[in-house]
C-alpha positions as a Markdown table, in Angstrom:
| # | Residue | x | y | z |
|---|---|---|---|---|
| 1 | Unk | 55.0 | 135.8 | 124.8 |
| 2 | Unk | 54.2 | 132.9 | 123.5 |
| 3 | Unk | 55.3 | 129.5 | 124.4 |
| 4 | Unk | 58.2 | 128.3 | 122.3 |
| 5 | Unk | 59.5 | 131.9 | 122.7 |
| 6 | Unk | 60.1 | 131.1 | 126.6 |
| 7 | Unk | 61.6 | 127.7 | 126.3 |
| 8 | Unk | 65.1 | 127.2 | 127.7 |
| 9 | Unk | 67.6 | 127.0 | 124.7 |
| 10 | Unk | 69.1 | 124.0 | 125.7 |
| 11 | Unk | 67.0 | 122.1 | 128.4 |
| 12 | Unk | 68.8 | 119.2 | 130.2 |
| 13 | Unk | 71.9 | 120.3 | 128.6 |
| 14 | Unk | 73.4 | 118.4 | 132.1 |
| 15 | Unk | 71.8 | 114.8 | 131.2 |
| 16 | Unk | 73.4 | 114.8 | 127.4 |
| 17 | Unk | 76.7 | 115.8 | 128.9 |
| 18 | Unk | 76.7 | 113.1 | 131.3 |
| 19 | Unk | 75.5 | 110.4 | 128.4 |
| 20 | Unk | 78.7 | 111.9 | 126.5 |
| 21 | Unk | 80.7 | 111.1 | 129.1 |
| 22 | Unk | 79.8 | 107.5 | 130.2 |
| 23 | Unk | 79.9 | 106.5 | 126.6 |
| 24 | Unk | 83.3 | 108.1 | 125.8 |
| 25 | Unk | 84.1 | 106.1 | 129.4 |
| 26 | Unk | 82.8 | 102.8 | 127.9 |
| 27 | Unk | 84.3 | 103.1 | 124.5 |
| 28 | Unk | 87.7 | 104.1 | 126.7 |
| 29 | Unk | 87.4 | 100.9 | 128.5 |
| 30 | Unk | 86.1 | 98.6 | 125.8 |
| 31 | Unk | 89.3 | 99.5 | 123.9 |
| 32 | Unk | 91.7 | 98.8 | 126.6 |
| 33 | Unk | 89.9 | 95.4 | 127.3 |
| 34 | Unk | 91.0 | 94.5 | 124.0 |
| 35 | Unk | 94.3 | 95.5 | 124.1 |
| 36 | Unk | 95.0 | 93.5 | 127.1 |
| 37 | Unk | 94.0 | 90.4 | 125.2 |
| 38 | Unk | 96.7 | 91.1 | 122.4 |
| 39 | Unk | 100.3 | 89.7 | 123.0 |
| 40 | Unk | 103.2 | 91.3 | 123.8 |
| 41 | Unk | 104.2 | 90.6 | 120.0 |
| 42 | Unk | 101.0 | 92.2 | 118.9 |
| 43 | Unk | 100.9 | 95.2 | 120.6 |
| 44 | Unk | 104.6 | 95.8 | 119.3 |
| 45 | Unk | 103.3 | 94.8 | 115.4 |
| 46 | Unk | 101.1 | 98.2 | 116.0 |
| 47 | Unk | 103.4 | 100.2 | 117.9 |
| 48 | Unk | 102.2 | 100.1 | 121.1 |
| 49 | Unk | 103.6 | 98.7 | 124.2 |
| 50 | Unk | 101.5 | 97.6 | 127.5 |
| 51 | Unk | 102.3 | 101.4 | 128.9 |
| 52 | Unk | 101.2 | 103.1 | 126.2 |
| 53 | Unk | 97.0 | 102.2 | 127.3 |
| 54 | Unk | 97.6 | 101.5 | 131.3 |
């Protein structure tokens, strides 16, 4: 056998889940830090209210 045909198929498959998850966490968390700095009137000009996010 030669080398590539003994390679895992999907080495460190764990680490690029984990970088998945902590940047759909960020992006999550980014977007409700900028919700909180809308007003009450805001939030309700796009149809969302403060329990929508929380």
């Amino acid at each position: 056998m030669e080398f590539y045909e003994n390679r895992a198929t999907a080495p460190f498959k764990i680490f690029v889940l984990i970088g998945r998850w902590m940047k759909q966490s960020w992006r999550a968390e980014k977007t409700r830090r900028a919700l909180d700095k809308l007003s009450d009137e805001q939030l309700k000009d796009i149809g969302m209210r403060r329990s929508d996010y929380c």
